[in-house]
Structure formats: structure tokens, C-alpha cells
N, C-alpha and C positions, 0 to 999 in steps of 0.2 A: 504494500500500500504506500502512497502517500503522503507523507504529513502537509498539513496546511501549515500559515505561517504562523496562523494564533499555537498549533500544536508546536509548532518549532520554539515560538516563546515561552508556555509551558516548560519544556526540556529543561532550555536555556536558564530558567527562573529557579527551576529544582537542582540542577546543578550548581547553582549560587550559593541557594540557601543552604546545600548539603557541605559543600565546601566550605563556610562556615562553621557548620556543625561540627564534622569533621575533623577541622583545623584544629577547634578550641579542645578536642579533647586529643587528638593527636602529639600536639605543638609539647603536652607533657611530657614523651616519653623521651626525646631531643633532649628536653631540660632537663631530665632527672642527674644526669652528672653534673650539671648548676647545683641545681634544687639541694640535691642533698645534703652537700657541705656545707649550703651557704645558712639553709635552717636548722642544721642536725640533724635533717631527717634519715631514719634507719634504712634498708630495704623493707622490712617488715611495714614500716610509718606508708612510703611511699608509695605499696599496693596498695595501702588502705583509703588514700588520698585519690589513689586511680579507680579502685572498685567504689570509691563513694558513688563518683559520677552515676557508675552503671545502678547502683544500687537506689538510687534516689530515680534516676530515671526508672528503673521496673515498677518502681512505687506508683510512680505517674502515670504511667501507664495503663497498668490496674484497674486506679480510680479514675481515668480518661475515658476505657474501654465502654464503658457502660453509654455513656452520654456521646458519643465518640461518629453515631450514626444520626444523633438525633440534629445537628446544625452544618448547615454550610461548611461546605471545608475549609472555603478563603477563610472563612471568620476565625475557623479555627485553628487555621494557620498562623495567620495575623497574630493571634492571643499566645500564642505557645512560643514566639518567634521573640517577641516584645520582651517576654521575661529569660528569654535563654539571653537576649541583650543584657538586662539587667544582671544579669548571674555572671556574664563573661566581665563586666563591667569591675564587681565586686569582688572577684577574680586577680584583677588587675591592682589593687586597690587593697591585698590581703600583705599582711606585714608579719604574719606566722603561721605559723603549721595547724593552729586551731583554726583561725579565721580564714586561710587558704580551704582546708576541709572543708567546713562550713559554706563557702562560697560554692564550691564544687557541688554540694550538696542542691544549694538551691539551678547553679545548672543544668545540674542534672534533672530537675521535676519539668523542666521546660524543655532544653534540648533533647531529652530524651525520646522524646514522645514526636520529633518532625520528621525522623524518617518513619512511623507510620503512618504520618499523616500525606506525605510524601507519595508513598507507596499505593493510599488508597484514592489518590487523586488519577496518579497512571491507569489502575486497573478502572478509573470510573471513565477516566478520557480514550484507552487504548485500549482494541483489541487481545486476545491471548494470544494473537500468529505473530505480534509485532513488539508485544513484552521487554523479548528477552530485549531488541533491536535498542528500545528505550533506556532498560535496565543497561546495558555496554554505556550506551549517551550519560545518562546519568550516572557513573561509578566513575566517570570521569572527574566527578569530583574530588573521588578519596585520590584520587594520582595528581590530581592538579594542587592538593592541599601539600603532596609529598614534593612535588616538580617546584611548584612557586610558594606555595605558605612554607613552610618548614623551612628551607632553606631563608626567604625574606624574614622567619621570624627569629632565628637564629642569628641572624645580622642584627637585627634589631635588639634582640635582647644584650648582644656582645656588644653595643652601643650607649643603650640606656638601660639595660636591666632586664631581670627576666620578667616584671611587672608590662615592659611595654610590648610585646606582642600581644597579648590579650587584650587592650585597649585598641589596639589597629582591628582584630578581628572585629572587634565591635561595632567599631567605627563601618566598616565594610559591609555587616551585615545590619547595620541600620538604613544605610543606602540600598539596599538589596530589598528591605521592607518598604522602601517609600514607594521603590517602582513596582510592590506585589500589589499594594494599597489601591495603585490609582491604573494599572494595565490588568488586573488579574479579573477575570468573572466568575459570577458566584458561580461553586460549583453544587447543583442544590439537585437535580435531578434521582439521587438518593433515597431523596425525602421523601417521594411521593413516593417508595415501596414502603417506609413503617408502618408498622401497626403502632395499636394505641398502649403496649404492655410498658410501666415506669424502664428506668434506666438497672435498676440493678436487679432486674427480668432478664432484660437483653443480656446484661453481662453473663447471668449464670445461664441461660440457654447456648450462649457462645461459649463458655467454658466445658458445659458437659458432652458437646456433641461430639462426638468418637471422631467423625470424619476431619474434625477440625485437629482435635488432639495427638494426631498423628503429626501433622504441621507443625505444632507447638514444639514437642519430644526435638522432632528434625533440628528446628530453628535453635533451641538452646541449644544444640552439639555445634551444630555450626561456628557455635562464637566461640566458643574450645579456645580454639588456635588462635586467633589472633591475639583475644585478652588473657592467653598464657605466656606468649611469648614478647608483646610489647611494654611491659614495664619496664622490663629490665634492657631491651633492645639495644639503646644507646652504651649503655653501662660493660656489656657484654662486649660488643662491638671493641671499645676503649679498650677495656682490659687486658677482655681474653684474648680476640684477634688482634689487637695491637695497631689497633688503625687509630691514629692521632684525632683527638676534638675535633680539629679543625678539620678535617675532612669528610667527617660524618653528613654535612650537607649533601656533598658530593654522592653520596651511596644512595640519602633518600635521591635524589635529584635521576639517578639514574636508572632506581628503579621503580621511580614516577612516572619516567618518560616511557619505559617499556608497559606500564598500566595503562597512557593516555592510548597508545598505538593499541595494542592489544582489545582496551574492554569494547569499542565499537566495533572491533572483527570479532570479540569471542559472540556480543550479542547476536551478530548475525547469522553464526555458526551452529547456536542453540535453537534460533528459531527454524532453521534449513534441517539440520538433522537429528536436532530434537535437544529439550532441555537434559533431560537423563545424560545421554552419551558425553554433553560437555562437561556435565559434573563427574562424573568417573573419572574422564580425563584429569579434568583440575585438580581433584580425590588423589592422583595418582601423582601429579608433580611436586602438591603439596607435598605428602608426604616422605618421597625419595628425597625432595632438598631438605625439610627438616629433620628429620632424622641425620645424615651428614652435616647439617652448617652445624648444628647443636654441641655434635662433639669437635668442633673444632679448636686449635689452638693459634699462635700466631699465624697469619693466614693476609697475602697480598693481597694489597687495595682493589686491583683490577678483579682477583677470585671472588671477594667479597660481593663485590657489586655485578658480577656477572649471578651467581646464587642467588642472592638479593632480588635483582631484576625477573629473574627464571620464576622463584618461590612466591612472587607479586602476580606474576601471571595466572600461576595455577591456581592461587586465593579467586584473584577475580576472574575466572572460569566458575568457580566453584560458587561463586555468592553471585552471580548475573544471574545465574542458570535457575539455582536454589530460589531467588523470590520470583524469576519469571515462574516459576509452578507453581510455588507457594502462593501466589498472586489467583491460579482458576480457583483455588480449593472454595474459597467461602462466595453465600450467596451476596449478588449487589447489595439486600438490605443489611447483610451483617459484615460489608468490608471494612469500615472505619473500627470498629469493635474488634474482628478479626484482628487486625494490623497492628492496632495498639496491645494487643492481650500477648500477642507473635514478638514485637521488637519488647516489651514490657520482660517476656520470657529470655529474650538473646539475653539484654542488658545483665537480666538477675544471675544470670549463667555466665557472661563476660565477670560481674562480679565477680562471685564464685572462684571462677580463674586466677583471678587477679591475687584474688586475696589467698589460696594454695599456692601461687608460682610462688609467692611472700615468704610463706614457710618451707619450700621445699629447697626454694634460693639458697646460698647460704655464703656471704660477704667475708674473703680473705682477708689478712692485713695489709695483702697489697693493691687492695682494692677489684681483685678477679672474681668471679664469679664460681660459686662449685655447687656443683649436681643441675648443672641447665642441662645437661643431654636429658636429666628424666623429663623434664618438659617435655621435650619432642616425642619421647614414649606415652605418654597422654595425651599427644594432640593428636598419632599417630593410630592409636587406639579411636580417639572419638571419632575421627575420618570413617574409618571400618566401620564403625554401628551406624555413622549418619548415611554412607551410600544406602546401607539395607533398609532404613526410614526414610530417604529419596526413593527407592523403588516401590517403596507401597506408595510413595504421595501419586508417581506416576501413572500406577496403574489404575488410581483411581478417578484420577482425570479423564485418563483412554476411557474411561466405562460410563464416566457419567461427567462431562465438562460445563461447568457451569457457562450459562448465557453471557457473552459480554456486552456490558451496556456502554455503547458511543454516541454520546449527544451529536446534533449535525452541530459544522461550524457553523460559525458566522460568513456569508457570502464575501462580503469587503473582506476578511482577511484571508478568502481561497488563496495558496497557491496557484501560479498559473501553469 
């Protein structure tokens, strides 16, 4: 298909807002070799600082999920958007490890909660045959936060401090809210499938449905890997591989640039020959590079960043593919509720992560890391149950695929 150009601003607008998102909590795991000396923060302190985020965002979510169907999306974009501002704000603005926490905390109840709002705006504007197409477009976010945020915030804070990247993110994504505010249209077509059942009906009918809680199980393995192996990322990197501070931009930078090239061909890949077969695939790179990069020791810049880059690809195979399916499972009237109960679960399971990588970590005097290989033996493990929970999501799609609902465009903004 297609897209018109109101659908192309769409893309464009979600890919803003997620980079953003993204950035503010990414932008931590760079700084954690700042961070930690500069506050005292432990390794143990600094998961807990990292799984705040995800743990206040599952919360939000939760309590989102219920009401989540019942308004506008814009609207409720707008409202979750405004306070992830104010939280990245306070963020910026934290002068210790309590008040850093705490600030995270309130990030977390707001940003948390825009990737599924995010998610159920594509499935309400796009087709399932063009999902994945969409999901590639937008993941370009999470590479463009590693390609140009990470690195620009990393300047910035070796500048002015680690307080001033978190102020810039803000800054950026308050601009990004002016033009959703006055270009965006309500997305409300939704509405007209509710019933008349309160908010925390809906929520426990979308908790107990079996069809659903298969998605659920999936989606929290998913976040396994990543929120096991990013806290300690940069710290690792330093140490154990022996690649200098200063270069560490360079790694993200490069294995940014292989996600922005990649996630638009992996989407297109998933919709041609199917979401399944891409994830296996990505199932399979993930795995072989973490399992090796994990037990590695000093280890050349250019190795690193070729692993790096390779290990970025196979993630985003594996996470385009995963919400393009995850995206047919729930009906039109429960996708807002779906979506937030769905990233509500990643976040609680990113937590989770976060906060075991904490204790299984365990900080030399030289500053090295020991027992990070068992990481990869847990993320490597979750891979292996989550394909087997992709293969039933798929088969139940093949059997029974839910209707997709596409509002027509607007005429003036056809493509020609």
C-alpha cells in the first residue's frame, strides 16, 4: 500500500516522540561511568535508579489500561507527553541519588505509558500487511537516539554536566508536543466500538482473556535482554573491553547507524515473508552475539562495534516483528487497554532485569565487571521460551486475525 502524507506525518511525529522517550531513558546507561563516582552510586544503587523508571512506568500503565480505550488518543497523548516533560525536567534538576530516583520515578508514570499509546494509534491508522513496514519506520527512533542523542548528549554533558542532557531532551520534546497539538487529528474512531461496562470492567476483561495473555507472557521475555544487559553496558564496555570513555560514543554511533539502515528493511522483510520467520532470525543473532560479546575481555574498538552493530540488528528484527503480531492479537475496542497492560508488563519485566543484572553484577576494585557472561545465559534462555510464545501468538493470528480498522484520509493531504 501506500501511505498518504497525513500517514507519513503520523510516522514522522511517532518517531519524535519515541526518540525522546527513548533518549531520556537510554542517555543513563552512557552516564552511568559519570553517575556513579560523581554521586556514590553502587552498581546495586544504579539498577535501582534504572528499574525505577520501568517500575513506575508498569504502574502507569496498569492504572492507564483501564481508561486507556475510553478517550481520544491525541488527548491522550498530549497528557502522558506533558508530564514525561515535566519528569525529564526534574531529572535534570536532581542534585542526588534520592531526588535523581524520585524524579525517575515520576518519568517513569508518564513516559512509560507513550509507547503504548504509540502502538495503538498505528494499529488504529495501519493495516496488519503494513505493521511491520511502520514498526522498521518507527524503531528508527531507538537508532537515531543511539546515532544522534547519545552521542550529542554525551558532548553535552562533558560540557556542562550530566544534568544538561536531560534538559535538551526536554527542550526537544516540548517542541515535538507543540506541532502534535496543532497538526495531529483526533484519533477517536475507537470510540464508537465501547460498550457502556466502567473502566476497571474493561481492564479485568482484558487481563483475563487467554488469547491476550499469551501476548502478555511473550512481551515480558522480550524485554529480558535488553534491560539485563544495558545498565551496566557502558561500565562493561570501559573496563572489561578496555575501550577508552571517550570512544564509547563512537560504538553507540555505529551501531545506531546499522539500526537506522536495517529497521526499514527488517520491517519490510516481516511483512513479505512473515513476522515469525524474522523473529527467529533476530532470536538467533541475538543470541550467538550475546552469548560471545559477554564473555569477552580486552577486545579492539573496531571488534566491538562490529558485534555491537550485528547484536543491534538482530534486537531490532526481533522487536519490529514481535509488536507487528503482537499489534493483530486484541480487538479494535480493547487496543488502547491491550497496549498499555502489554508495555505496562515489558517495563515490570525490564525492571525485574534491571534490578537481578544489580545482584548478579559484581564490581572489582579495578573497576571490571564479574559474572556478566551469566547475563547472556539468561537473556539467552529467555530468547528460547519467547520464540515458543511467538509461535503460538502466530498461529493464532493464521486462525483467527483480527479486522483492521483504517479510517479514510483526509482528501487535501492524498498523496499523489
Amino acid at each position: 500500500m501506500k501511505f498518504t502524507r497525513y500517514q507519513y506525518f503520523v510516522i514522522a511525529l511517532l518517531v519524535f516522540v519515541q526518540f525522546t522517550v527513548v533518549l531520556d531513558f537510554m542517555i543513563l546507561s552512557p552516564l552511568g561511568a559519570l553517575l556513579m563516582p560523581t554521586l556514590k552510586i553502587t552498581p546495586a544503587q544504579f539498577g535501582t535508579v534504572v528499574s525505577a523508571y520501568a517500575f513506575s512506568a508498569g504502574a502507569a500503565g496498569i492504572l492507564a489500561a483501564g481508561f486507556a480505550d475510553k478517550f481520544d488518543r491525541k488527548r491522550l497523548l498530549l497528557f502522558f507527553y506533558a508530564g514525561f516533560v515535566v519528569g525529564t525536567v526534574l531529572c535534570g534538576l536532581a542534585t542526588d541519588y534520592t531526588f535523581l530516583l524520585l524524579a525517575r520515578i515520576v518519568t517513569g508514570l508518564f513516559g512509560g505509558v507513550m509507547g503504548s499509546i504509540s502502538m495503538a494509534i498505528v494499529a488504529d491508522l495501519f493495516p496488519f500487511e503494513a505493521r511491520g513496514r511502520v514498526m522498521g519506520l518507527t524503531m528508527t527512533a531507538f537508532a537515531g537516539a543511539q546515532v544522534l542523542g547519545l552521542p550529542i548528549g554525551l558532548y553535552v554533558s562533558n560540557h556542562w554536566g550530566w544534568h544538561a542532557p536531560f534538559m535538551l531532551i526536554a527542550g526537544i520534546a516540548a517542541l515535538v508536543g507543540v506541532v502534535a497539538v496543532v497538526k495531529l487529528q483526533p484519533i477517536d474512531e475507537h470510540l464508537k466500538k465501547q460498550s457502556q461496562q466502567n473502566a476497571f470492567a474493561h481492564l479485568f476483561k482484558t487481563v483475563t482473556l487467554t488469547r491476550y495473555q499469551w501476548a502478555f507472557a511473550a512481551t515480558g521475555l522480550l524485554a529480558t535482554g535488553g534491560f539485563m544487559l544495558m545498565p551496566f553496558g557502558s561500565a562493561f564496555t570501559v573496563h572489561n573491553l578496555g575501550i577508552p570513555l571517550d570512544q564509547i560514543p563512537a560504538v553507540y554511533m555505529v551501531s545506531g547507524a546499522a539500526s537506522i539502515v536495517a529497521g526499514p528493511v527488517l520491517g519490510r522483510i516481516s511483512d513479505r515473508f512473515g513476522k515469525l520467520r524474522t523473529f527467529m532470525l533476530g532470536s538467533f543473532i541475538t543470541t550467538s552475539i550475546v552469548l560471545y560479546y559477554t564473555r569477552l575481555g580486552h577486545t579492539p574498538l573496531w571488534l566491538v562495534m562490529t558485534l555491537n552493530a550485528v547484536m543491534f540488528v538482530g534486537i531490532g528484527a526481533r522487536m519490529i516483528s514481535a509488536q507487528a503480531l503482537s499489534s493483530a492479537i486484541p480487538a479494535p475496542s480493547d487496543r488502547g487497554a491491550f497496549m498499555a497492560i502489554n508495555s505496562s508488563l515489558q517495563q515490570i519485566a525490564g525492571g525485574i532485569a534491571s534490578w537481578v543484572a544489580g545482584l548478579i553484577v559484581i564490581e572489582r576494585p579495578d573497576g571490571s565487571l564479574a559474572r556478566y557472561e551469566w547475563l547472556g545465559y539468561v537473556v539467552a534462555t529467555s530468547v528460547a521460551i519467547t520464540i515458543v510464545l511467538m509461535s503460538r501468538l502466530n498461529r493464532m493470528v493464521a486462525a483467527q486475525p483480527p479486522p483492521a480498522q483504517v479510517p479514510a484520509p483526509q482528501p487535501a493531504l492524498e498523496s499523489r
